[in-house]
C-alpha positions in Angstrom: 6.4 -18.6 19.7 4.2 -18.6 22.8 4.9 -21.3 25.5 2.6 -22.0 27.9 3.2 -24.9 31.1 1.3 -27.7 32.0 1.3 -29.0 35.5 0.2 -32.9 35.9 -0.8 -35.1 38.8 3.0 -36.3 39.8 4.5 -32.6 39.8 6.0 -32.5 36.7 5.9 -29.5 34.3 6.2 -30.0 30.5 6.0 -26.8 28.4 4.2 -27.0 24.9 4.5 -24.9 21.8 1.4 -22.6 20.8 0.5 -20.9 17.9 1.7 -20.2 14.3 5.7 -20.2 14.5 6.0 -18.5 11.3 4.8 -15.1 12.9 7.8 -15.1 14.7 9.7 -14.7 11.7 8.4 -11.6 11.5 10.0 -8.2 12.9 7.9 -5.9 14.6 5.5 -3.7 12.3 7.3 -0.5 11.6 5.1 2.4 13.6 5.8 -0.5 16.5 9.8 -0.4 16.1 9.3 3.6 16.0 7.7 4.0 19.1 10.1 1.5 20.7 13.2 3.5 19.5 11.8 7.3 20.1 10.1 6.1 23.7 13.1 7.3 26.1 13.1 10.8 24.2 11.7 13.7 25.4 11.7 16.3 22.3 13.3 19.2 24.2 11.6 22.1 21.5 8.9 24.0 23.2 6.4 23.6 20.4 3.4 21.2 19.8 4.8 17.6 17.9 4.7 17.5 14.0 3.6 13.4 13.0 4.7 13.1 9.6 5.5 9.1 10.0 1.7 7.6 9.5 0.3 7.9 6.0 -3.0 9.5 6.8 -4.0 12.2 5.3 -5.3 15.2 7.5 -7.6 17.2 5.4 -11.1 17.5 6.3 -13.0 14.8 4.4 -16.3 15.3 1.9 -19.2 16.3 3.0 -20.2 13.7 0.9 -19.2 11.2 3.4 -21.9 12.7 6.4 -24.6 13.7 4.2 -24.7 10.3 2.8 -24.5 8.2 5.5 -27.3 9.9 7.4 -29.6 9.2 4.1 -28.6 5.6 4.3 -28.4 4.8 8.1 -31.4 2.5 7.7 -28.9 0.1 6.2 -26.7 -0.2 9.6 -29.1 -3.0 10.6 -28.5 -5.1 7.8 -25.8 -7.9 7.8 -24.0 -6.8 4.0 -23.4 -8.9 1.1 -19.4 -9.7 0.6 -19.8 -8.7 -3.1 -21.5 -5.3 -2.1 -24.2 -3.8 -4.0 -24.5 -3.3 -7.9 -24.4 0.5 -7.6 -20.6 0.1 -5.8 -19.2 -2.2 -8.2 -20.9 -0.3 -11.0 -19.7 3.2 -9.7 -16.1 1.8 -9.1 -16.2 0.2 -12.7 -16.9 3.4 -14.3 -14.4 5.3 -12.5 -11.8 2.9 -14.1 -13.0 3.1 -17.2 -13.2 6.6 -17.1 -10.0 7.4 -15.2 -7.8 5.1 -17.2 -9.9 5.5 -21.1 -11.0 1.5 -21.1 -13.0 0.6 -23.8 -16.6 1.0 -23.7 -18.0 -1.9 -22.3 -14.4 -3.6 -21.8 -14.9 -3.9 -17.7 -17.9 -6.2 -16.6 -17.9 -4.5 -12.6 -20.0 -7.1 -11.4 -17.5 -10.3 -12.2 -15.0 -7.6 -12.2 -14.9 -5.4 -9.0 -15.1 -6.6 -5.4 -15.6 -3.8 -2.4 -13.0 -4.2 0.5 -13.1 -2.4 4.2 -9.7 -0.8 2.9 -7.1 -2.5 1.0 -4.2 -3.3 4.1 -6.2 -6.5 4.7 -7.4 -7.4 1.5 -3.6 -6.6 0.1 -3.1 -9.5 3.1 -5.5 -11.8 2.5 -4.7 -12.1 -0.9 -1.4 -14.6 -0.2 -3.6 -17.1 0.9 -5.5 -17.2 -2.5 -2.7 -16.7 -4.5 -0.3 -19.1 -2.9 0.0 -22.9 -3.3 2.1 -25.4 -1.1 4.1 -25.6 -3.5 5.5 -24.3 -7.4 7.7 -25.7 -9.4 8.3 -28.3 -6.5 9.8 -25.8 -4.4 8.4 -23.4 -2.0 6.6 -20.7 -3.6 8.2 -17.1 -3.4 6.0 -13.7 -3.2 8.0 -11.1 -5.0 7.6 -7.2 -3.7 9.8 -4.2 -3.8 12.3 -3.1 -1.5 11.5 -0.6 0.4 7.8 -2.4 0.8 4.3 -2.2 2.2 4.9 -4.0 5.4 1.6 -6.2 4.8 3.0 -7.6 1.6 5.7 -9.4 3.8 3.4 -10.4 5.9 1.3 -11.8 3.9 4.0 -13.8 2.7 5.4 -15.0 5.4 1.9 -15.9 7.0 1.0 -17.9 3.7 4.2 -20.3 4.1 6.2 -18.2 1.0 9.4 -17.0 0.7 9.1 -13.0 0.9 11.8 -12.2 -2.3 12.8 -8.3 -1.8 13.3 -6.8 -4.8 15.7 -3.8 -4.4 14.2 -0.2 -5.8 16.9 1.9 -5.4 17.7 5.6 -7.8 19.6 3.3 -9.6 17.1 1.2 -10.6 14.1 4.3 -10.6 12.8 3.1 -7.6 11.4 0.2 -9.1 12.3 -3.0 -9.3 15.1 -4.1 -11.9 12.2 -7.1 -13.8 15.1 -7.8 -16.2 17.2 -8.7 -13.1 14.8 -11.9 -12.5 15.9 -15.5 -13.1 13.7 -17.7 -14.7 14.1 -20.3 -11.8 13.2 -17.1 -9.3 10.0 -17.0 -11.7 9.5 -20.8 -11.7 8.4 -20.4 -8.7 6.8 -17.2 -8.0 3.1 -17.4 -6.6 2.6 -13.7 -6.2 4.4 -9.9 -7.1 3.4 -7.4 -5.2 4.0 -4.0 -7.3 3.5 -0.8 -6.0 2.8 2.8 -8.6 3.2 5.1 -7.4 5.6 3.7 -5.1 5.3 3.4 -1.7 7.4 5.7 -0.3 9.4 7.2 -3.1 6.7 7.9 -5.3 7.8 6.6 -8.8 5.4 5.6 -11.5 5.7 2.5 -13.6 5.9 3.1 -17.4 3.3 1.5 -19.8 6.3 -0.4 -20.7 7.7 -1.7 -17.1 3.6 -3.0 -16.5 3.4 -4.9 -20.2 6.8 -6.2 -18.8 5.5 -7.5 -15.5 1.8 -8.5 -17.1 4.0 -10.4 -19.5 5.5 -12.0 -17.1 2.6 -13.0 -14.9 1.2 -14.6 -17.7 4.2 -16.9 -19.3 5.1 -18.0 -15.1 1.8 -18.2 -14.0 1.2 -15.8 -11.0 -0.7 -13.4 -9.7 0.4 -9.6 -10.4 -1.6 -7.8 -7.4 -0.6 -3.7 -8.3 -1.1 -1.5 -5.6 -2.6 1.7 -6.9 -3.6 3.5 -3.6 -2.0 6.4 -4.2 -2.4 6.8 -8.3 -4.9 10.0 -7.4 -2.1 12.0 -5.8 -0.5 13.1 -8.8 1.7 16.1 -9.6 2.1 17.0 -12.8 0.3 14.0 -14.7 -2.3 11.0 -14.4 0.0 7.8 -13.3 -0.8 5.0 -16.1 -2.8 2.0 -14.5 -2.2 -1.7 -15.2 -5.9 -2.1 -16.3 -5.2 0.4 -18.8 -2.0 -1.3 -20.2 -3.7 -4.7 -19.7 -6.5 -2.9 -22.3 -3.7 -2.2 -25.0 -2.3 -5.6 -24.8 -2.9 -8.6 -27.1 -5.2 -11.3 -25.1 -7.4 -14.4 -25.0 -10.6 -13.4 -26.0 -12.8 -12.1 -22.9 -9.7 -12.3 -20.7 -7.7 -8.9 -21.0 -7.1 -9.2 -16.9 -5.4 -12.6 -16.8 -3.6 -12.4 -13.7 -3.5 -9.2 -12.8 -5.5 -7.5 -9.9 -5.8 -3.8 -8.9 -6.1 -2.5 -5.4 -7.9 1.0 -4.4 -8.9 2.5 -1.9 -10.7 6.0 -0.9 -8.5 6.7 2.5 -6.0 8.6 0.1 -7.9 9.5 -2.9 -10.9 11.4 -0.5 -8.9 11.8 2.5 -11.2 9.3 4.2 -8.5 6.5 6.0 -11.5 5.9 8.2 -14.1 5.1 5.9 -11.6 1.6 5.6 -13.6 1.2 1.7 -12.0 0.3 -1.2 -11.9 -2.2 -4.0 -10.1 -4.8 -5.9 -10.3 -5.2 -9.7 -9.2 -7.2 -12.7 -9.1 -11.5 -13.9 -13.0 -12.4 -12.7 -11.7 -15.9 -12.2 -9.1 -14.5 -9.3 -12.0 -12.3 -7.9 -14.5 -15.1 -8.2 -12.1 -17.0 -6.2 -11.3 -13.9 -3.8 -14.9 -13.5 -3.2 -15.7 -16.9 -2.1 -12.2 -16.6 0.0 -13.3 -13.4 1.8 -17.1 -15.0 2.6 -15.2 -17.2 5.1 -13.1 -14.7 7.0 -14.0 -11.2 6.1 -17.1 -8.7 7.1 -19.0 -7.2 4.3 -18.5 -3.5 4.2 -22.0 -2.2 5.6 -24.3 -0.6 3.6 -24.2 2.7 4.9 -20.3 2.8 3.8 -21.1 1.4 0.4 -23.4 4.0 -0.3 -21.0 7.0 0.3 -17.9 5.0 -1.0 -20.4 4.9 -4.1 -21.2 8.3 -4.3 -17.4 9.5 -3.8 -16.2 7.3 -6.9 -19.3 9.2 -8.8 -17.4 12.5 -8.0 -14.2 14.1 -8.9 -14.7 18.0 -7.6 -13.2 17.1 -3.6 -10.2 15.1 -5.7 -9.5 17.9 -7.2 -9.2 20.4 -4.3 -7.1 17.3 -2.7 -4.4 17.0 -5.0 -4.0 20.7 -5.0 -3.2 21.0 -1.4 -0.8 18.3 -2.0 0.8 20.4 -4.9 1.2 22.9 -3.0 2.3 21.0 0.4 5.1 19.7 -2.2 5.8 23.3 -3.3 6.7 24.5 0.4 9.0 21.4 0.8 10.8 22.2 -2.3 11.1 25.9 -1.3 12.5 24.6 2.8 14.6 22.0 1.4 16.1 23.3 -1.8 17.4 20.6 -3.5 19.0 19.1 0.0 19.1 15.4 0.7 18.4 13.9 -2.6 15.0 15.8 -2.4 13.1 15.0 -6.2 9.7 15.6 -6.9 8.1 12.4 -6.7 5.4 11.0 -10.3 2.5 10.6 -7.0 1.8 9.7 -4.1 2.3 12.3 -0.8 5.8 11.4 0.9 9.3 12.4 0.7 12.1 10.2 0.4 14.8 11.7 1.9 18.8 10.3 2.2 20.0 11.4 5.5 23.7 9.4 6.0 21.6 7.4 9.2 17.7 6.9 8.9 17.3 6.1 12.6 19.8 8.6 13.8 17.7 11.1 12.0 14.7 10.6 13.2 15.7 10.3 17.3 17.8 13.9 16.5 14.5 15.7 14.9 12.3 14.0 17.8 14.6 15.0 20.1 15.3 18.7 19.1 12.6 19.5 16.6 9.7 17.3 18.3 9.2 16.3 14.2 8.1 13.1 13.8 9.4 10.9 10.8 10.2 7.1 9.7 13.1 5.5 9.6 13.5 4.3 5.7 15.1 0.8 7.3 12.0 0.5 8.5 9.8 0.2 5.4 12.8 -2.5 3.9 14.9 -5.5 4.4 18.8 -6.6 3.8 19.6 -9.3 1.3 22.8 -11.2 1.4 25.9 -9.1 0.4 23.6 -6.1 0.1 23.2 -2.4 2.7 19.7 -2.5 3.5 18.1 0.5 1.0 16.7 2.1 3.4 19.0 2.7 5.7 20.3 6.0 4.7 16.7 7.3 4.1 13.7 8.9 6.5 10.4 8.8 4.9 8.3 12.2 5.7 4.5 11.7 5.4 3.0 15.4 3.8 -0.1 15.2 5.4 -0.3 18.0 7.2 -1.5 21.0 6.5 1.0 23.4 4.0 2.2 25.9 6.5 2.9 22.8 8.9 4.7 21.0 6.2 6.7 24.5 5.6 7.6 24.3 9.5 8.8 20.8 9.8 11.0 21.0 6.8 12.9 24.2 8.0 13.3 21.8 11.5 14.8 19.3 8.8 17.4 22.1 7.5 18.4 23.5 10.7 18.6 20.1 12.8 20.3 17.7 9.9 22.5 20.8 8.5 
């Protein structure tokens, strides 16, 4: 809470709260607490730093991305629509269809599909649509996994819900445990934040984990907001998408999406983090809603971004030639790490998950002596009573650098850790 002090006439000094209280409840965001904890090491290793905490992918974007945006750069003087234009939401609804085999015709885009400047703030934003004062007379909860997006807490928080971490441990295939929840837990949940592939241990839900959750959003009555960002960085097969298990499941006529909202984005996918474009998809009565939400407190994306965020979901060539350099950046981690630290090979997504005894120990020693840069998996998660936090023993390693790179800082790994 900030405090500020007011002088009056007679000399006395009174001090007054400002602000939103509940953002002190918050703990610092996680690239913050890093740079706090590694800022009074100076890596002694004469060789250049390797950042493998941020996950933003280095390779060298389409050329789609240029060559479109000079085409359409009489659109930068134009104030854009929050809904975007048809040729988005129709290029982002045929790329679902396609990607996850919906029916012909199944997906209306334009009731449908809504374009976000990238999903962190949309994935955000969300809580305040999806949250009520209250459920079930209590205070709502938002439900997410454990290790977590850090937005998703956030988000709850900021909304007036009580953040519920959900542990996804080995044990529970790095998911959460849905058959762990409590009816009264569900009474009152507002929102579950899911994550496939996870974020950062990259597990995929099963067809039969999202009926599960689907099913669930529909008998309690909340909003299932799955987080697909990373469903294009796949290693040996396509991640199944809620949409598509949504398709396959008996529904009210004209409403296979009840409840359920999909999140993607195009800084993973086409190695375009600054683009900030992506969308949100699925129950048109959620995105109606969203879209008059988002007229009040978010930008449009302009037109010149639409237009190559369009013609990348029109193309699948540079995805292609992305995942492969992933494949193989996963193949060189393998080969440095053999087998060491609990090393798996993730369903998707492009980090490593890796149990080290001490995340934070870890990560000052490889700073310190390998001048490798990694985040501590305490981090990216949160104790519950009478339960280790699940991160703690981890380091998450971001693979996006380039393979022989990747190669390098796992031998440092090896030959620091032991």
């Amino acid at each position: 809470m900030v405090l500020a002090d007011f002088s009056v006439n007679s000399g006395a000094v009174f001090t007054e709260a400002i602000g939103n209280d509940r953002l002190d409840l918050l703990t610092d965001y996680p690239f913050t607490r890093l740079a706090n904890l590694l800022a009074p090491i100076t890596p002694r290793a004469n060789v250049a730093p390797i950042l493998l905490t941020v996950g933003e992918p280095q390779h060298t974007p389409p050329t789609i991305i240029e060559e479109t945006l000079r085409a359409s750069a009489s659109g930068w003087n134009k104030y854009p629509p929050v809904g975007g234009t048809p040729e988005f939401r129709a290029a982002a609804g045929d790329w679902l269809t396609r990607r996850y085999g919906l029916p012909a015709g199944l997906l209306h885009a334009d009731s449908s599909v809504l374009p976000l400047s990238g999903t962190r703030e949309a994935l955000f934003m969300l809580a305040l649509l999806a949250v009520p004062t209250q459920k079930a007379g209590r205070q709502p909860a938002v439900l997410m996994p454990n290790p977590f997006y850090a937005p998703y807490e956030g988000a709850a928080v900021m909304a007036g819900a009580e953040p519920v971490f959900l542990s996804a441990t080995r044990e529970t295939g790095f998911l959460p445990d849905l058959d762990a929840l409590t009816p009264e837990l569900l009474e009152r949940t507002a929102l579950f934040y899911l994550c496939t592939p996870a974020n950062p241990q990259g597990a995929a839900a099963t067809p039969a984990y999202l009926a599960k959750a689907i099913g669930l959003a529909r008998q309690y009555g909340f909003v299932l907001a799955v987080d697909e960002c990373y469903a294009e960085i796949w290693l040996d097969a396509p991640p199944v998408g809620a949409l598509q298990v949504a398709a396959s499941l008996p529904h009210e006529d004209g409403k296979p999406w009840a409840n359920l909202l999909v999140f993607h984005s195009l800084s993973k996918r086409s190695s375009a983090a600054g683009l900030r474009s992506g969308f949100v998809a699925g129950d048109p009565a959620l995105i109606g809603r969203f879209s008059r939400l988002r007229s009040y407190g978010c930008a449009g994306m302009p037109l010149p971004i639409l237009a190559a965020s369009t013609a990348l979901w029109r193309d699948e060539a540079h995805v292609e030639e992305n995942r492969a350099a992933y494949r193989a950046k996963f193949a060189a981690a393998e080969a440095e790490l053999g087998g060491r630290y609990g090393y798996y090979r993730p369903a998707g997504g492009f980090f490593l998950w890796l149990e080290v005894g001490n995340g934070e120990e870890a990560a000052k020693r490889l700073w310190a002596e390998g001048a490798v840069r990694v985040l501590p998996g305490a981090y990216l998660s949160r104790s519950n009573p009478g339960e280790p936090n699940p991160g703690d023993a981890f380091i998450r390693v971001a693979l996006v650098q380039d393979t022989d790179t990747v190669a390098q800082a796992c031998a440092s790994i090896v030959r620091i850790l032991g």
